[in-house]
C-alpha positions as CSV (number, residue, x, y, z in Angstrom):
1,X,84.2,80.2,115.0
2,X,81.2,81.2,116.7
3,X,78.4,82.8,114.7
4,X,75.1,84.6,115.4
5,X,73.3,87.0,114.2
6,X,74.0,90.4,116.1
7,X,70.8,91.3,118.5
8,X,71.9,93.3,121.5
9,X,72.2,97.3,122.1
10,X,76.1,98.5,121.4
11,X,75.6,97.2,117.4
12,X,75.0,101.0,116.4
13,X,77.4,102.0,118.6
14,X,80.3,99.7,117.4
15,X,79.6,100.6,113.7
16,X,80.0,104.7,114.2
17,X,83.6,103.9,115.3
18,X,84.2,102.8,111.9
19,X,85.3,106.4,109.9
20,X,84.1,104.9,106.5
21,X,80.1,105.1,108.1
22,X,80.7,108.7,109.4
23,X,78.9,109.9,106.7
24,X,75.8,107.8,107.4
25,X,72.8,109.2,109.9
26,X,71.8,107.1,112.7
27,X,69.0,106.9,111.0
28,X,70.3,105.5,108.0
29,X,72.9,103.2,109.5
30,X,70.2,101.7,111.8
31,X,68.1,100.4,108.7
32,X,71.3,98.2,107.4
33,X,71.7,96.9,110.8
34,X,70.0,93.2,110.1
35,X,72.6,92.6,107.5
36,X,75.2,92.9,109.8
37,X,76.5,89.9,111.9
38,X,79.2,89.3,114.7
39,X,81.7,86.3,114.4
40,X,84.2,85.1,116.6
41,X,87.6,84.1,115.4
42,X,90.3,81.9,117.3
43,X,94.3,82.9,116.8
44,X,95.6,81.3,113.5
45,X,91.9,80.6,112.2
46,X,91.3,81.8,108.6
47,X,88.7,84.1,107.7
48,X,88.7,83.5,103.8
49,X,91.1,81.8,101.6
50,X,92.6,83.9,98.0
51,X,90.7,82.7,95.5
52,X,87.0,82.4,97.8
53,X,84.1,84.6,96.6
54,X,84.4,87.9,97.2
55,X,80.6,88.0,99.1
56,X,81.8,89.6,102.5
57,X,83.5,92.7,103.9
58,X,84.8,92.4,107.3
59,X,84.5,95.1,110.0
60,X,87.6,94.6,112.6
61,X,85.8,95.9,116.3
62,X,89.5,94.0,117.8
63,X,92.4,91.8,117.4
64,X,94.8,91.9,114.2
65,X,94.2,89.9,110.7
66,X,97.0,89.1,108.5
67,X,96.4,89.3,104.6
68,X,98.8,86.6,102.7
69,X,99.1,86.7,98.8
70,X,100.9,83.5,97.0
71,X,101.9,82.7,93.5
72,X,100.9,79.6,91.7
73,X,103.8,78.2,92.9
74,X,103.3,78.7,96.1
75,X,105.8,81.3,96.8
76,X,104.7,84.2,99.2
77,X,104.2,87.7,97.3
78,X,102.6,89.9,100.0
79,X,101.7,90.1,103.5
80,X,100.4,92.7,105.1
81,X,97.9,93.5,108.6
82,X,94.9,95.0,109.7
83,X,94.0,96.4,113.1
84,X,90.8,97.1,114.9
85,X,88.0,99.8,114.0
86,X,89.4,99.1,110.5
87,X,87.1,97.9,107.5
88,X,88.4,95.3,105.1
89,X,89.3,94.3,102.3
90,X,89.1,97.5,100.6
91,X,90.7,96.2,97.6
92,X,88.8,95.3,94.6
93,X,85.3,96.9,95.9
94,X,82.6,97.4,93.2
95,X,85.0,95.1,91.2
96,X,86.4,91.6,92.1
97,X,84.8,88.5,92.1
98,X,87.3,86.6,94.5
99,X,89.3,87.5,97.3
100,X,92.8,88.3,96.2
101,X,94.1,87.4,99.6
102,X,94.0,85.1,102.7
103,X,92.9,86.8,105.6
104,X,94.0,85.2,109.1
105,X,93.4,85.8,112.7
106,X,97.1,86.8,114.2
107,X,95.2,87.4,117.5
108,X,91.7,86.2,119.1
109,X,89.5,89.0,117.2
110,X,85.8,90.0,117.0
111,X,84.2,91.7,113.7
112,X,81.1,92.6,112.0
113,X,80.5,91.7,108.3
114,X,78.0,92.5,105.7
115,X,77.9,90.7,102.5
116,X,79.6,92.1,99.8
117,X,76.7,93.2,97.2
118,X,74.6,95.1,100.4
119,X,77.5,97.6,101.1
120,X,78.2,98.1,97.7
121,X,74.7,99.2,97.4
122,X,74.9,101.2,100.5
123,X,77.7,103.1,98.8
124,X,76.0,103.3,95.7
125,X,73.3,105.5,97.4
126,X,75.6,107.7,99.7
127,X,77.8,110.0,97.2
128,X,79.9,111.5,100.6
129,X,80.5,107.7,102.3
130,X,81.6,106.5,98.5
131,X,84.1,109.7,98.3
132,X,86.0,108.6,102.1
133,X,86.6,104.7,100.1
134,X,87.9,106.1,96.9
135,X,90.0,108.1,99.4
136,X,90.8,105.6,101.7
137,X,92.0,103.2,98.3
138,X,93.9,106.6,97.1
139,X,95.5,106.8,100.9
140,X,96.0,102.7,100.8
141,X,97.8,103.2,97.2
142,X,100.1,105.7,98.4
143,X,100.9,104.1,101.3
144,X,101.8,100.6,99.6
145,X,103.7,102.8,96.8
146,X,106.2,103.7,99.6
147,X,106.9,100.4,100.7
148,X,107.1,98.9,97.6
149,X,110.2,101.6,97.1
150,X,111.8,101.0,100.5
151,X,111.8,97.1,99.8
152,X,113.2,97.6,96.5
153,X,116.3,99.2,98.0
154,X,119.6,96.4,97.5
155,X,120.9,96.0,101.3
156,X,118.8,93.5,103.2
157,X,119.3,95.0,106.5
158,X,117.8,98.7,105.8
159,X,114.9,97.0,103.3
160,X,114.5,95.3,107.7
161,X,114.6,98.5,108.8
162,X,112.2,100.1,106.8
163,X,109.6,97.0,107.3
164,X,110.0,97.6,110.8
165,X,109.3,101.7,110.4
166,X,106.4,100.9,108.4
167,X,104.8,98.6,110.9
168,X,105.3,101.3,113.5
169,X,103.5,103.7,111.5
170,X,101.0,101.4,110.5
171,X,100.0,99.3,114.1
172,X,102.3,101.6,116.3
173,X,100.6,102.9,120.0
174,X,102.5,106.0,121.2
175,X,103.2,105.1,125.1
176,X,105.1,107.9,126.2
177,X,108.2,108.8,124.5
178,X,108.1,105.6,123.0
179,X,105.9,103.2,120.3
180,X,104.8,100.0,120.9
181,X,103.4,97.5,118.0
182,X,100.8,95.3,120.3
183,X,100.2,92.7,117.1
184,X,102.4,90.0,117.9
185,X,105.3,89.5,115.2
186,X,107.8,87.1,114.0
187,X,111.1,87.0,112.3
188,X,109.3,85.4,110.0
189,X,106.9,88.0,109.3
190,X,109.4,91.0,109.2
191,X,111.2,88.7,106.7
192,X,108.0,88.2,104.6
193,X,107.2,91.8,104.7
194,X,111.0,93.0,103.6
195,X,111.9,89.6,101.3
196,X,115.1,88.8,103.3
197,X,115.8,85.7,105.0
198,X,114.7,85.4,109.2
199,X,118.5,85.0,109.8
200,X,119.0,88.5,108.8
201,X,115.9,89.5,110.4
202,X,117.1,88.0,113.6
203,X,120.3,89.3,113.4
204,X,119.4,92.6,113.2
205,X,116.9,92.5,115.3
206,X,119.4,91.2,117.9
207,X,121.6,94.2,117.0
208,X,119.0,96.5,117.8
209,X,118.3,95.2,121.2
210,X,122.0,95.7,122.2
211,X,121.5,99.1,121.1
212,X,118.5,99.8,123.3
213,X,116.7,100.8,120.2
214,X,114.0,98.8,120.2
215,X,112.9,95.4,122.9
216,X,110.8,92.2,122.2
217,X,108.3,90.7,125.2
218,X,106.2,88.2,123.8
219,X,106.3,88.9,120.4
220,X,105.5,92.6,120.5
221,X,108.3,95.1,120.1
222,X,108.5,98.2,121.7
223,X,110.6,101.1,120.2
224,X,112.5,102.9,122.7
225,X,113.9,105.1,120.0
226,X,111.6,105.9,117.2
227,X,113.4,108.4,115.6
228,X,116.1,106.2,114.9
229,X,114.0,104.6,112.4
230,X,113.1,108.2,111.0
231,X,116.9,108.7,110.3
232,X,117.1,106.1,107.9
């Protein structure tokens, strides 16, 4: 990891493409701007672990981070990404003491945090950037809601096909007529995200590709037919 504290020109700029400080002046954003420091991560390094202090909130400028939630036991319970110009974690803000997940690098990325207890402050004072998280956690909920449903559904292979829909909608790039996911995914990972085995993921994923409904290159998969997943 490679850390300094951010002095060069593009800082303000970065931040604006972050939606939750479009309610912030230049002005105001620009006073905040000492808290805020650049890191470097490497692919497969871990940016907190569940159960760390809560004392940072990460600002994604590229590059994908994985969120992984385990039991006591040890057995996975969640696992879900984030994407650039994204803020994160949203979860537990103004509230939790610990981080309720570990966040890993799937991808070389570069971010922005703040700590924790200077954001929440910032929000504090701005009533209209406080309203866009409460929506954002409303939007976040609703979302989550969804895919809860869809995994709960019996048959393994459509609880794959819905994992794979939401990932589409969530990290999907329109190219064309067509959607690619750029954050590089496994069988494992699609089996994580829809609790079936990577034996069912694979073969359905193989199943697919015979179809010509979706192709893998290095990890990404590119969706030649998206509405097929809409048909579900």
């Amino acid at each position: 990891m490679q850390s300094s504290q951010v002095i060069h020109m593009d800082v303000l700029s970065d931040l604006q493409q972050f939606d939750v400080f479009s309610c912030l002046t230049a002005k105001t954003l620009k006073k905040y701007l000492p808290n805020f420091y650049f890191r470097t991560y490497k692919k497969n390094q871990c940016l907190y672990m569940q159960g760390d202090p809560r004392d940072k909130i990460f600002f994604l400028l590229d590059g994908y981070v994985m969120f992984e939630r385990s039991s006591q036991e040890g057995s996975m319970l969640y696992l879900d990404f984030v994407k650039s110009n994204q803020m994160f974690p949203y979860g537990g803000i103004f509230q939790d003491k610990v981080y309720q997940d570990t966040a890993i690098a799937v991808t070389d990325v570069h971010l922005y945090f703040i700590q924790t207890h200077i954001l929440e402050e910032l929000l504090k004072t701005n009533p209209k950037q406080l309203l866009y998280v409460i929506s954002k956690l409303s939007e976040i909920l609703n979302l989550h809601q969804k895919r809860v449903q869809r995994i709960l559904i019996p048959h393994a292979q459509e609880r794959v096909l819905h994992s794979i829909q939401f990932l589409m909608d969530d990290l999907g790039e329109k190219d064309g007529a067509e959607i690619i996911i750029p954050c590089p995914l496994t069988a494992a990972h699609i089996a994580k995200i829809s609790g079936t085995t990577r034996e069912t993921v694979s073969l359905l994923m193989n199943q697919l590709k015979r179809e010509q409904v979706i192709s893998v290159c290095s990890k990404k998969i590119r969706i030649h037919q998206p509405d097929y997943f809409k048909e579900i």
